[in-house]
N, C-alpha and C positions, 0 to 999 in steps of 0.2 A: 551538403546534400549530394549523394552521388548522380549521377545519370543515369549510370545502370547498376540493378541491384548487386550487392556483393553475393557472394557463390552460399549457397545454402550452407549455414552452419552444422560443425561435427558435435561441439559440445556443446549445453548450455548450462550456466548455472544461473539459478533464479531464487533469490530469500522469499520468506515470507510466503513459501510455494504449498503451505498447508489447508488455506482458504483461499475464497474468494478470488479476488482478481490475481494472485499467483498461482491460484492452481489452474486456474485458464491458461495464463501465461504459459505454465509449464506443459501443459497439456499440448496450447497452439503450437509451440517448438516443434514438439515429438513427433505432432501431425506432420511438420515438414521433415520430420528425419533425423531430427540431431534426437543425440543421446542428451538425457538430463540431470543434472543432480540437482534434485529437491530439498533444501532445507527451509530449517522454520525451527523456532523456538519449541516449539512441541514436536516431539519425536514421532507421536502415533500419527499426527495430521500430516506430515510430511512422509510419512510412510504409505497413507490412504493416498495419498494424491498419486506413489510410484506405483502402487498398486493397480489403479485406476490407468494407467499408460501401459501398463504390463498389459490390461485386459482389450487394450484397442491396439495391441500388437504393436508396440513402440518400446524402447530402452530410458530405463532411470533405475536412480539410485536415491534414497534417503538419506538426511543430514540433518542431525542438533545443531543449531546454530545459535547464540547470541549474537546480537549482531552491536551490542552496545559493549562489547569485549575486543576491545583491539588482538589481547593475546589470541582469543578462539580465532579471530581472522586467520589470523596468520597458522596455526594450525589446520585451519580448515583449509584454506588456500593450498598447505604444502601439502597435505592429504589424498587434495582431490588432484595437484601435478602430480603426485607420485602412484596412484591406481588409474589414472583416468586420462590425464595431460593436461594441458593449460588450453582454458573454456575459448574459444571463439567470441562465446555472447553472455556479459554479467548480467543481469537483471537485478539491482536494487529495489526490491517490493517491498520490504519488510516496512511495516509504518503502524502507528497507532494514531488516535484521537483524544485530544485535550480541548473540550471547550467550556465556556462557562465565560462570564462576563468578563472584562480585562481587572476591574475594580478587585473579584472575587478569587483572581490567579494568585499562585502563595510559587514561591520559588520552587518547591518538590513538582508543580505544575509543567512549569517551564522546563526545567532539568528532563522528567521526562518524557517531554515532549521532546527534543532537541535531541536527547542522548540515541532513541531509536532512529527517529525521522529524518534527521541533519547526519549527526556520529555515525551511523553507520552505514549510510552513503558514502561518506568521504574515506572511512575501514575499507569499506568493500573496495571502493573505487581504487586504489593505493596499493592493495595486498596484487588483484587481478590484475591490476593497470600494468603493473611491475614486471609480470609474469608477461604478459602481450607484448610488451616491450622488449625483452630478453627473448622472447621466442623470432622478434622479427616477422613477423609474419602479419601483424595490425589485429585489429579483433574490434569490438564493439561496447559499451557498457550503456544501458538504457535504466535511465533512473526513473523510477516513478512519483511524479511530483502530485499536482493537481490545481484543477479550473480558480481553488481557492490562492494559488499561487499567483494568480493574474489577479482576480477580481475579490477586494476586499470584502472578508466576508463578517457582519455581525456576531457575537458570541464565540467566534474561533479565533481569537486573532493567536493565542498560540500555534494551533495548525495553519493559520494559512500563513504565519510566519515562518515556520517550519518549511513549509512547501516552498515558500518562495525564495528561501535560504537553499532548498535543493534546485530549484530551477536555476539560478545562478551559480551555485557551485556549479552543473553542469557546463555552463554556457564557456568558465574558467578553464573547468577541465578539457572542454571540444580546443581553445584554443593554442594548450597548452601540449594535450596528447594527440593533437591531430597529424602535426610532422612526424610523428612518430609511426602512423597510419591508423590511429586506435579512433575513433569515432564516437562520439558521447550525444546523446538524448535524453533528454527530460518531454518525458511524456505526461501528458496533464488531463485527466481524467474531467466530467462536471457530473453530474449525477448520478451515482450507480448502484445499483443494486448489490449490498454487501452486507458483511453481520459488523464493521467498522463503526456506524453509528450506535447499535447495539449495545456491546463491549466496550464504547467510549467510555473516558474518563469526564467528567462534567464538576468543574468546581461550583461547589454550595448547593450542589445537589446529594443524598445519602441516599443509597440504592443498595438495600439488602441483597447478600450472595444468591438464595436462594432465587429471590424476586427477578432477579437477572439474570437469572438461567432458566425460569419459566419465560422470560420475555427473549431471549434466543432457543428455546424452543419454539416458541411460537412463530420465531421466523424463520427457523428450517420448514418448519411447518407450511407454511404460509410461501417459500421459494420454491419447495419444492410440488407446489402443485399445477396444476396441468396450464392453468393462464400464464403464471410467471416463468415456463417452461417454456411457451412462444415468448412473452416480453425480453427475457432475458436476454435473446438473440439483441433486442432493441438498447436495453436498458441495464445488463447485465456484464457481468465479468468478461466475458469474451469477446467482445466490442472494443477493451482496453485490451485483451489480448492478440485482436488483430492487428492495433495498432503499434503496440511493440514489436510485434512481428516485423513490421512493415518500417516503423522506426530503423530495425537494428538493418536492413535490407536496404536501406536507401539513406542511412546516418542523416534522416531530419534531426536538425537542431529542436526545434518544439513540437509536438505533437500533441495539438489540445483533441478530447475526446468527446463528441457529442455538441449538438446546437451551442446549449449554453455555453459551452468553453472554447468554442469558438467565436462564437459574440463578443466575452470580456476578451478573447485574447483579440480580436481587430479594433474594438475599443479602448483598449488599451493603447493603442499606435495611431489610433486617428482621433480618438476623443477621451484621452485621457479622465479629463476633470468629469466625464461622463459617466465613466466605467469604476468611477470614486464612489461613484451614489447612488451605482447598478442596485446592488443588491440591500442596500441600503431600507428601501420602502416597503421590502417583501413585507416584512413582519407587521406592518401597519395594514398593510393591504391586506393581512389574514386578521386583522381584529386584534394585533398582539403587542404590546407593549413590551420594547426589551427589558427595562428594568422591574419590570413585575412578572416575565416569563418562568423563572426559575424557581421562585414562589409557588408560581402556579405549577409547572410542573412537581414539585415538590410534593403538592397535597395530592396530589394525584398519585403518584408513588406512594405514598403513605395509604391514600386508600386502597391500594392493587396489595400492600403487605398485607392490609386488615383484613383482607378477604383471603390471603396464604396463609394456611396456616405454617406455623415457625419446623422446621425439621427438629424430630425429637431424637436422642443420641440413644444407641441400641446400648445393652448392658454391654458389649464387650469395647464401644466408644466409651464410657463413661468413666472419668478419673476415680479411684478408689478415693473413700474418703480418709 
């Protein structure tokens, strides 16, 4: 931890900077100044977000990234040294959701979970780190973990294994790239407002394409209205993005985000065997039984298809016979 903030960044690069909590991220930089290059596996999302900083009188740039591509790294990295210079501040965001019972995870589960969440924190970290290091000058890399990273969470244990495999890579890395003046954070989110659970992945659950882009419409719908406009400040993406902010400013080692993730992370240091069996009871306490949850969810989905109807292929979709 520093004592005094380090000097306001010039560059920043942030994955995953298409949605949600990195386009806040992205966003919160630019409000302090630095230039940003926005990537994200989607090219148009990551364009909206540079877009969006163009119109609040701020500098970015868009970027296609895979972030589960060691070669794209390394391309991307020497890309953005060669138009732009070597970033001040990485932002590892990019992440997905895998949950579902541990019983019902199949290997393609874990793979990719671990291939975005883990693999390409440790890519990113490696490609920039390299760069920081050769420039001499130190820099910062803030990885974004999460609250599930401390406090064991039912039905995710791939994600919050995931998570907790980046909160300690981080911890590796602070000790490792610190003499060298580079600075590492794992920043730990608890409950936020994001399209994340959404777009989850859920083993032994089957969620029709359609079905699941009427239920992320329904959640733009539902963010973007005038209550979750105030909550957001509360509950929302930019709350993790002040804390990055302030992470990458003052090289905190952990930065949990919100009540809850601050409870498991001081339970976790003072009451361990406590913070085992924190979240443990929720689901009983809501009336739910883990091993018959996904069941249930299930019929539930099925009935939200019965009620969609199926997308019908227009004559110039339809394969000639």
């Amino acid at each position: 931890m520093r004592l005094l903030p380090a000097p306001k960044p010039g560059l920043v690069v942030v994955t995953g900077a298409g949605s949600g909590i990195g386009r806040a991220i992205a966003i919160q930089f630019a409000k302090g100044g630095a230039e940003v290059v926005a990537s994200d596996v989607d090219l148009t999302t990551a364009q909206e977000t540079a877009q969006i900083i163009h119109g609040k009188g701020h500098r970015a740039v868009a970027f296609q990234l895979d972030v589960t591509d060691p070669a794209a790294w390394e391309r991307f990295a020497e890309q953005v040294r060669a138009e732009y210079g070597v970033p001040d501040v990485l932002v590892n965001n990019a992440g997905i959701m895998v949950g579902g019972r541990f019983f019902d995870l199949e290997q393609e589960h874990w793979e990719k979970q671990f291939r975005v969440n883990v693999f390409g924190v440790a890519y990113g970290g490696r490609v920039f780190g390299k760069q920081m290091a050769e420039r001499g000058r130190g820099g910062q890399i803030v990885n974004i973990a999460s609250a599930g990273a401390i406090t064991p969470t039912p039905l995710f244990p791939a994600y919050s294994a995931s998570k907790a495999a980046v909160k300690m890579l981080s911890e590796c890395m602070r000790m490792e790239l610190g003499p060298k003046g580079i600075g590492v954070s794992a920043v730990c989110p608890g409950f936020i407002n994001t399209n994340i659970g959404v777009n989850a992945t859920v083993a032994g659950l089957d969620v029709r394409d359609d079905v699941r882009e009427r239920a992320n419409n329904m959640m733009r719908a539902f963010q973007s209205s005038a209550p979750m406009r105030v909550l957001d400040q509360l509950i929302g993406p930019p709350q993790v993005a002040r804390a990055a902010v302030r992470a990458a400013r003052y090289n905190f080692a952990v930065a949990p985000v919100r009540p809850e993730a601050w409870l498991g992370y001081f339970l976790s240091r003072l009451l361990p065997g406590l913070n085992r069996h924190f979240m443990y009871p929720i689901p009983y306490w809501l009336g739910l039984d883990i091993d018959t949850l996904i069941p249930r969810l299930q019929r539930l989905i099925d009935n939200v298809a019965e009620r969609t109807p199926t997308p019908r292929l227009t004559e110039t979709e339809q394969s000639p016979v």
